[in-house]
Each structure stands twice: as structure tokens, then as C-alpha cells.
C-alpha angles and dihedrals in degrees: 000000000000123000117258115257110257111265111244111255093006100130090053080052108048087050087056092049090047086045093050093045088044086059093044093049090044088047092046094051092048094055089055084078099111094024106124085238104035096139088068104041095042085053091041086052098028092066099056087044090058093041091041089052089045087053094050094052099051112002088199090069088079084076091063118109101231096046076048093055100036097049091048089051089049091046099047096046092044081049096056099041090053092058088046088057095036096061087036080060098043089060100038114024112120106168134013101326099230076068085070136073106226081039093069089039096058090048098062091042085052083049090049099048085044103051098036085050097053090042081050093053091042076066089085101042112012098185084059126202128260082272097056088038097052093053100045086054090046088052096038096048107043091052094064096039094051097044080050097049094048083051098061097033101085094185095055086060098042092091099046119108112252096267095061092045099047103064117080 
């Protein structure tokens, strides 16, 4: 099979895509400041910030061995604990999980394995196909929105505990 024609722009485009998830992963991490378990979750979305700034600035670094290797560690531990959450939810959710805890939890770990894996797999081809462009926009895209959407939907908030509901 022949590899697909580089996608004009797409590397503009690929390093707008790493700057936009850096400054999710680096939000995300800021807003763990009053959750009951913050040292952990600032360290769990502060790493894919680094390694998705890191992306941004240069694509080819994710060819390095150490952003390899970190990334894989951090995937591979985010995996686990997903699974972990994600069997926890089948046998008690009782309501949206983003209602739950362990519901919005599992949803970043889920971000962070996709994202790092697509950045993993841009390691072959950096410029990406359509394929690979259409899903880091994707990724890229339905984070924020959603973030945005919860935000304004005070309803949505109303059953979260304090911690969730006093930052931004």
C-alpha cells in the first residue's frame, strides 16, 4: 500500500492541534488545585502537556527515545488505571457518568491514551495522512467543547461535589 500524500498544511496543522491539547492538559491540570487528590492529577495531565508541547515545537521528537519511553510509561499506567475506573463504574453508576467521579476521571485518562497514542503513531510519519488529521482535530476539538458545554450547563454541575464546581 502506498503512503498517503501529505496533506497540505498539515504540519501547520498538526502543531495547532499539539498546541491546543498542551493547553488543555496544562488547563486541566491547573483546575485539579482543591481536588482531594490534586498531587496526583496535576502530575497524570501535566506530563502529556510537557510531551504534547514538546510535539508541537519539533513533531520529529516523537522519534526520541525518552519522549518514546515516557509517553509509553504514561500510556500504559493511564491505561491501566482506566480499566481500573471503568469496571469500578460498570458495578456502581447510578446515574451520566460524568455525574460521577470516577466518570469524569476515566474520561481524561481515555483523552490522555488517545492523544499520546496518536502523537506515538505521528512518530512514523509526522506530516500524517487525512486519517491521522481528522482524528487529532477530532481529539483535539471535542475536549474543549465539551469542557465548554459542562461549563455553561449549570445543571449538569449542580450534582458535583464543591471541588469540581469552584474552579473557572
Amino acid at each position: 500500500m502506498a503512503p498517503q500524500a501529505a496533506v497540505p498544511g498539515a504540519r501547520a496543522l498538526w502543531r495547532a492541534c499539539n498546541a491546543l491539547m498542551a493547553a488543555f492538559f496544562a488547563l486541566a491540570a491547573f483546575v485539579q488545585v482543591n481536588d482531594p487528590d490534586a498531587e496526583l492529577w496535576v502530575v497524570v495531565y501535566m506530563i502529556p502537556a510537557v510531551l504534547t508541547l514538546l510535539v508541537g515545537l519539533n513533531p520529529l521528537v516523537t522519534g526520541n527515545f525518552i519522549w518514546k519511553s515516557i509517553s509509553a510509561i504514561h500510556m500504559v499506567f493511564c491505561m491501566v488505571w482506566a480499566v481500573g475506573l471503568a469496571y469500578h463504574l460498570l458495578l456502581h453508576t447510578q446515574q451520566n457518568i460524568l455525574h460521577e467521579e470516577e466518570g469524569r476521571e476515566l474520561s481524561g485518562l481515555v483523552i490522555i491514551t488517545a492523544w499520546m497514542g496518536l502523537c506515538h503513531s505521528s512518530a512514523k510519519n509526522p506530516l500524517g495522512g487525512r486519517i491521522h488529521l481528522v482524528m487529532a482535530i477530532t481529539i483535539a476539538l471535542l475536549p474543549l467543547i465539551s469542557w465548554v458545554y459542562i461549563y455553561i450547563n449549570k445543571e449538569m454541575r449542580a450534582s458535583w461535589p464543591t471541588h469540581c464546581k469552584t474552579v473557572i
